[in-house]
C-alpha positions as CSV (number, residue, x, y, z in Angstrom):
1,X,-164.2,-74.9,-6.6
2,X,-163.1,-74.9,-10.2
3,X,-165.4,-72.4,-11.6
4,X,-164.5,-70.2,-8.6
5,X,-160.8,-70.4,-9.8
6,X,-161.8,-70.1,-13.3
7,X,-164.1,-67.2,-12.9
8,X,-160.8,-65.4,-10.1
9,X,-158.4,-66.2,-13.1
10,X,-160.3,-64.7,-16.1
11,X,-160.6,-61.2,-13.5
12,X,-157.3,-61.3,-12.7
13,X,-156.1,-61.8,-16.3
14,X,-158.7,-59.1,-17.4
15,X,-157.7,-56.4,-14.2
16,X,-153.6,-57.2,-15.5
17,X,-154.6,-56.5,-19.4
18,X,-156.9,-53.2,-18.2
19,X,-153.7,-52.4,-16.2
20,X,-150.5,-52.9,-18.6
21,X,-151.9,-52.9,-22.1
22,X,-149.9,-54.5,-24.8
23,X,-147.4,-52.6,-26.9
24,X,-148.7,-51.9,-30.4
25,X,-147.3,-51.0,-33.6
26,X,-149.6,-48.1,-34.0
27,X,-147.9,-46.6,-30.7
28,X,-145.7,-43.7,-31.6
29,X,-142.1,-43.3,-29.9
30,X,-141.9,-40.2,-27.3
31,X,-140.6,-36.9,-29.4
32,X,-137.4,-35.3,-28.4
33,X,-138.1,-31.9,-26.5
34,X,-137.6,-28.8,-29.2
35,X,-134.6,-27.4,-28.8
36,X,-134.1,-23.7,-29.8
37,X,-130.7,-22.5,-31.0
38,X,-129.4,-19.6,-29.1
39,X,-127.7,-17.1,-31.0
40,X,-124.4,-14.7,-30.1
41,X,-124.1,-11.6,-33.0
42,X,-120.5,-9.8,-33.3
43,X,-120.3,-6.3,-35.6
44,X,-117.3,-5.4,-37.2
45,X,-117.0,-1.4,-38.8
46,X,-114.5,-0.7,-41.1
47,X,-113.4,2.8,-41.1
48,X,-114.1,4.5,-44.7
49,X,-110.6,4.4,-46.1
50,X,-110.0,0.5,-45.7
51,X,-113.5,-0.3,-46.6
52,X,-112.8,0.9,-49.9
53,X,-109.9,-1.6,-50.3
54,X,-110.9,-4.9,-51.4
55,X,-107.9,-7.1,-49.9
56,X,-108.6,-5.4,-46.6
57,X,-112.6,-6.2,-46.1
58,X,-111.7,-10.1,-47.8
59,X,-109.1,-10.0,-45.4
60,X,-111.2,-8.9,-42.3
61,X,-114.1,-11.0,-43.5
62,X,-112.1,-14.5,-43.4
63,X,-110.8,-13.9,-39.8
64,X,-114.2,-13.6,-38.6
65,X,-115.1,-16.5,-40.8
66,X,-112.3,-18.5,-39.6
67,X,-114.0,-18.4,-36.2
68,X,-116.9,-19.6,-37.2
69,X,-119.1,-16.3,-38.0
70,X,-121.9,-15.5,-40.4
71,X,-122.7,-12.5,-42.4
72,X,-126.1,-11.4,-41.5
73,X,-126.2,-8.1,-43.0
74,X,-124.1,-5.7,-44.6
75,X,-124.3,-1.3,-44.0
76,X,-122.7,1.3,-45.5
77,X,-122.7,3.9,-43.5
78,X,-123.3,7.5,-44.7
79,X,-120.2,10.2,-44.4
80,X,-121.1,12.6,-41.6
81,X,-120.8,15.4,-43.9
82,X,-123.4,18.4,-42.8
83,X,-126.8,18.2,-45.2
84,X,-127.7,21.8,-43.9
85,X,-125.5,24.7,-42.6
86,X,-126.4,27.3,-39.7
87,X,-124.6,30.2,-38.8
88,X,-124.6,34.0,-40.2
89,X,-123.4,34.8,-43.8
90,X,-121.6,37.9,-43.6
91,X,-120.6,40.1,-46.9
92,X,-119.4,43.4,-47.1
93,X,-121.6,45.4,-49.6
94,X,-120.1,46.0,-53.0
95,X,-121.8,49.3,-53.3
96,X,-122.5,48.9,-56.6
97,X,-126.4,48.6,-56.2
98,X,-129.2,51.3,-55.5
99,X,-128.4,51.5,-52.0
100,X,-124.8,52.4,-52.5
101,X,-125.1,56.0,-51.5
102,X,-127.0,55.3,-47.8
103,X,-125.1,55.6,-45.2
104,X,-124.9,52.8,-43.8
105,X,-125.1,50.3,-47.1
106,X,-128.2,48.6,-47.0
107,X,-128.3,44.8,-48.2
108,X,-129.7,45.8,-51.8
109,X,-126.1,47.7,-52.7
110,X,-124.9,43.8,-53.5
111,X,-125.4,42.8,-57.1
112,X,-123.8,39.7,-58.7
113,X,-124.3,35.8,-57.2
114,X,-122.7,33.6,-54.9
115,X,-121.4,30.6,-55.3
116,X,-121.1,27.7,-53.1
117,X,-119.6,24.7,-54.1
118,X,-119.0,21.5,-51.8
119,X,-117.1,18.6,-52.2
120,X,-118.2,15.5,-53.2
121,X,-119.7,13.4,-50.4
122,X,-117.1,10.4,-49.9
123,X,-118.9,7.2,-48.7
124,X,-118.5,6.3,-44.9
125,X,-117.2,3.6,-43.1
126,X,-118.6,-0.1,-43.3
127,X,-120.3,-2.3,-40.8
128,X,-120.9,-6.1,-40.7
129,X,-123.0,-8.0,-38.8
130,X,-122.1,-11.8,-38.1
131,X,-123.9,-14.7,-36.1
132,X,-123.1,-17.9,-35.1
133,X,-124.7,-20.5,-32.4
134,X,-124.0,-19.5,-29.1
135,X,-121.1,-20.8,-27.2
136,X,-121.2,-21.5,-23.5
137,X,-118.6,-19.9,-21.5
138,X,-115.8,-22.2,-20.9
């Protein structure tokens, strides 16, 4: 009856190691899920005539700092100035040219050149971008 209780032992200690191994060293502790930072982006556009002004873009720039923002990116936007005019030309001829004597002028009684001179282009306003981690509602 011995070797019966032997033999029910040695399964029973064998069934309990197959069951619930032993902790090792080799076993690696469970990884944290991957968390992925969510992101909330604020612009801020200074209009042409401050964004020339130093103390007014440092000024701007530590208030939204101040709050936690980051630059992301910096624009200068281009003054809406027109690259290419439409519309009619109109100019009286100078009858001076070889059409002065028709009746009426033709375009060829104009001699002499025109001119057309535009101002500088001034640079446009200025626009930030900003990020910072992303703040639940309160």
């Amino acid at each position: 009856m011995s070797l019966r209780m032997l033999g029910s032992a040695l399964l029973l200690v064998s069934f309990a190691a197959y069951r619930f191994p032993a902790a090792s060293s080799a076993v690696q502790p469970p990884q944290e899920p991957i968390t992925v930072t969510k992101w909330e982006y604020k612009v801020l556009r200074i209009e042409a005539n401050q964004c020339l002004v130093d103390e007014i873009v440092t000024r701007s720039m530590n208030t939204v700092g101040e709050e936690g923002w980051d630059l992301v990116n910096y624009e200068r936007l281009e003054f809406s100035f027109p690259k290419d005019a439409q519309g009619t030309l109109l100019i009286r001829p100078a009858a001076t040219g070889p059409g002065k004597d028709s009746t009426p002028q033709t375009a060829d009684s104009f001699q002499g050149t025109i001119n057309m001179r535009m101002s500088q282009s001034q640079p446009g306003a200025c626009r930030f971008l900003f990020k910072r981690p992303w703040r639940a509602a309160k």
